[in-house]
N, C-alpha and C positions, 0 to 999 in steps of 0.2 A: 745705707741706701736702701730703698724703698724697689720692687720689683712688684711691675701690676701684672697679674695674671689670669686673663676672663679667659673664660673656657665655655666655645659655644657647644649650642644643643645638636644631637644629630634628632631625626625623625625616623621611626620605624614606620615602616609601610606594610599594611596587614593584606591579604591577598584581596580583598574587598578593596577596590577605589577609591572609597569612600569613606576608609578607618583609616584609623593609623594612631599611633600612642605621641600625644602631645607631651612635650616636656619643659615645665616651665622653673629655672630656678631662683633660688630665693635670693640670691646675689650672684647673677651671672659673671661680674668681676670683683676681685679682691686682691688688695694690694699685702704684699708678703717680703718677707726678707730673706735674703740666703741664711738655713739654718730654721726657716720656719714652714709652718704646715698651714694650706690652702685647706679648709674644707666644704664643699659642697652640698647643696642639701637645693631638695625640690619638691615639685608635685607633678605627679602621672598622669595624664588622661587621657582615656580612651574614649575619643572623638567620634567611634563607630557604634554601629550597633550588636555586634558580633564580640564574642570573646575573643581577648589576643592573650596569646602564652607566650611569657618572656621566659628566655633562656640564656642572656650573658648580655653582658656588652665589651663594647669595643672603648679604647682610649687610643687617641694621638695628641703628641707635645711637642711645638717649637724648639722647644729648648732640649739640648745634645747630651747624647751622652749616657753618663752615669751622672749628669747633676742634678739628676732628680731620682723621687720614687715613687712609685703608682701605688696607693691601696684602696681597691673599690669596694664597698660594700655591696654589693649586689646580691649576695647570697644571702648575707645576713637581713637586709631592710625591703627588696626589690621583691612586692610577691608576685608566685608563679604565675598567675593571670589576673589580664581588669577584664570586665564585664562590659558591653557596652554602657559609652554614659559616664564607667567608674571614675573616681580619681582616687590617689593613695594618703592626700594630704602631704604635706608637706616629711619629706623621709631624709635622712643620711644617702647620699648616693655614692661620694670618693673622697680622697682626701690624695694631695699634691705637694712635698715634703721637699724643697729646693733645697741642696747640699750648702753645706756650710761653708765649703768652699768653693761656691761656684763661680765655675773659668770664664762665664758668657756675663757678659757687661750688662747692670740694670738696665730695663728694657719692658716692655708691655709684651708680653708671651702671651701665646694663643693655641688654642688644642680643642680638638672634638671629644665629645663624648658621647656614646651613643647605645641603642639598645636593640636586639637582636631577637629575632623571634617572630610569630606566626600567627594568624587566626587559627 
């Protein structure tokens, strides 16, 4: 059995109005199976004029538990600031590893993902 799992964008908001780091990905849903891995992948952009310094992000999941496992790239792919203007191209951002035995019945699961940080 087949489990869909999109996982929407969060928006960072830079102290400026008027920036803020768009996040757009390359397949916002993917359909996965218990035992298999979702991975994510995007492009950054910073919509303002201003540099923004990203420093972590955030994840939240529908789905309970231990039936899943979170590993985000963000250290590794996510670099420390866009410029105004910038984008990063299309990066690795997380990947989503639904347990092989998982208790929660196929189902379209939903979660944020988001990014943290400053001008």
């Amino acid at each position: 059995m087949k489990v869909l799992c999109p996982v929407l964008a969060g928006v960072l908001l830079a102290a400026n109005a008027n920036a803020g780091v768009i996040i757009s990905f390359d397949e916002p849903t993917l359909a996965v199976g218990s035992g298999q891995t979702a991975s994510f992948s995007g492009v950054l952009t910073n919509n303002g004029l201003d540099p923004v310094y990203l420093n972590g992000n955030n994840f939240t999941f529908s789905v309970k538990g231990d039936n899943y496992t979170f590993k985000h790239l963000f250290f590794a792919n996510v670099p420390v600031s866009l410029s105004g203007g910038e984008s990063t191209g299309s990066i690795a951002l997380f990947d989503v590893r639904l347990s092989t035995f998982l208790s929660q019945s196929p189902d379209m699961y939903s979660g944020t993902w988001s990014l943290l940080g400053r001008a």
